[in-house]
N, C-alpha and C positions, 0 to 999 in steps of 0.2 A: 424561205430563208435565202435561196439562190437571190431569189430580187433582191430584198433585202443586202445582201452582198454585195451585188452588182453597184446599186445606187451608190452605195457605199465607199465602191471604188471608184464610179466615174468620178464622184467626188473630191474623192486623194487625188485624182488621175489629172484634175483640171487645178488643181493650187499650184501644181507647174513650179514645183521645187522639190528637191531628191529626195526626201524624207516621202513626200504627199506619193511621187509619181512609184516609187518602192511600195511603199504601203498599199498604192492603189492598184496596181500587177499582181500583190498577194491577195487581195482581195478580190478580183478579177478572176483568180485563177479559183479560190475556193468556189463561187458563184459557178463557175464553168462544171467544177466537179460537182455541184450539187445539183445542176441540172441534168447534169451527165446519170445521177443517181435518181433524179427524179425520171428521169424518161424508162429507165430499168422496171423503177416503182409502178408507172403508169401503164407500161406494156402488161404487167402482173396483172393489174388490176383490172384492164380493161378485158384478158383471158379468163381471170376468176368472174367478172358481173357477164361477161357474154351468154352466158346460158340462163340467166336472169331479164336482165334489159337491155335495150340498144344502147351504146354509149359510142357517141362521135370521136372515134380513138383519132383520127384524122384531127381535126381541128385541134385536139390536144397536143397530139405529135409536131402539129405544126407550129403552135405557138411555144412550144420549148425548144424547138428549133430556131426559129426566130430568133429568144432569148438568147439562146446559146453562143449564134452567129455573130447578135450584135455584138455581146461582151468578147467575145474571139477578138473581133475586129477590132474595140476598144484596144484591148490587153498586147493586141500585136503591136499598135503603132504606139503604145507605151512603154512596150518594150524597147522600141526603133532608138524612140527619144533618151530612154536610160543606156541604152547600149551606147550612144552618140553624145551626151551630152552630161548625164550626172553620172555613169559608173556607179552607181548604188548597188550593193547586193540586195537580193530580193529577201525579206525578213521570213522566220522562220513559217510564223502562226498570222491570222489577219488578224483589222481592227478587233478590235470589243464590238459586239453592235449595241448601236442606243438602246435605255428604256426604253419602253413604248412610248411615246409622243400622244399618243389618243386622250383627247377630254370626254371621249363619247363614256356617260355614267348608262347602268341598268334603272329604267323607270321602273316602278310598280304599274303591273295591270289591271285595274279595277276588275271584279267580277261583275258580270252582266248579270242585270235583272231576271229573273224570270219570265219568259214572256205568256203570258194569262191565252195566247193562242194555240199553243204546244198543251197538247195531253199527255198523259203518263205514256200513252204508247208510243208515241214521236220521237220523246228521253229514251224507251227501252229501245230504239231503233239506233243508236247511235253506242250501245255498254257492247263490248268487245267481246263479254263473256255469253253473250246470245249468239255471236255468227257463229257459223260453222267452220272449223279448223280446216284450213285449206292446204296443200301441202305443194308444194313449187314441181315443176315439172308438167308434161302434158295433161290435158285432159282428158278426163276417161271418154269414152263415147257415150256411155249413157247420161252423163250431166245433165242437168237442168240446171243454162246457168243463169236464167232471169227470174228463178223460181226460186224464192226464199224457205218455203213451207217446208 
């Protein structure tokens, strides 16, 4: 939603009349706070999965940083231009954001044939209620873990 926002502002920001350049500072500034709340979000997250999986907290951190920077950078020199030239107060709440715009529909997925080279035991290699309940954390020493049997 921070994008979503941001776009939303460059947009008011670039119709370059005091309604647009207002709306588009307030809109600028929500996108800031919500990335500002997405980086909160993301630090959680990447503390909670760390003991699970490796997760690139770096590239993450960096591309909301980015974001952040750019809309900074927008929102500052729109402010320059509203300070100097329309005097608009800044509105309370931002735009509305559009509908969705998406044509993309859900297809149906035909089911596949059965393929006449799979045996019963191939199917029963793939039912969830055969493996063995595994439980997160180290492995024991005694494991056998190539060992299905």
């Amino acid at each position: 939603m921070g994008m979503a926002y941001a776009m939303l502002g460059i947009g008011r920001v670039q119709q370059d009349d005091d309604e647009g350049v207002a709306y588009g500072i307030r809109n600028l500034m929500t996108a800031t706070d919500m990335f500002d709340k997405a980086g909160i979000a993301a630090k959680a997250f990447v503390d909670a999965a760390r003991t699970f999986v490796f997760i690139d907290n770096v590239t993450i951190m960096t591309a909301l940083d980015d974001c952040k920077s750019v809309t900074k950078q927008i929102m500052e020199k729109a402010n320059k231009v509203n300070q100097t030239v329309f005097f608009k107060p800044i509105p309370e709440q931002p735009d509305a954001l559009p509908d969705r715009m998406s044509n993309i529909k859900a297809e149906p997925f035909p089911d596949y044939p059965i393929d006449p080279m799979w045996t019963n035991e191939m199917y029963a290699c793939f039912n969830p209620q055969n493996g063995r309940k595994i439980q997160c954390g180290k492995v024991a020493e005694d494991m056998e873990c190539c060992n299905q049997q």
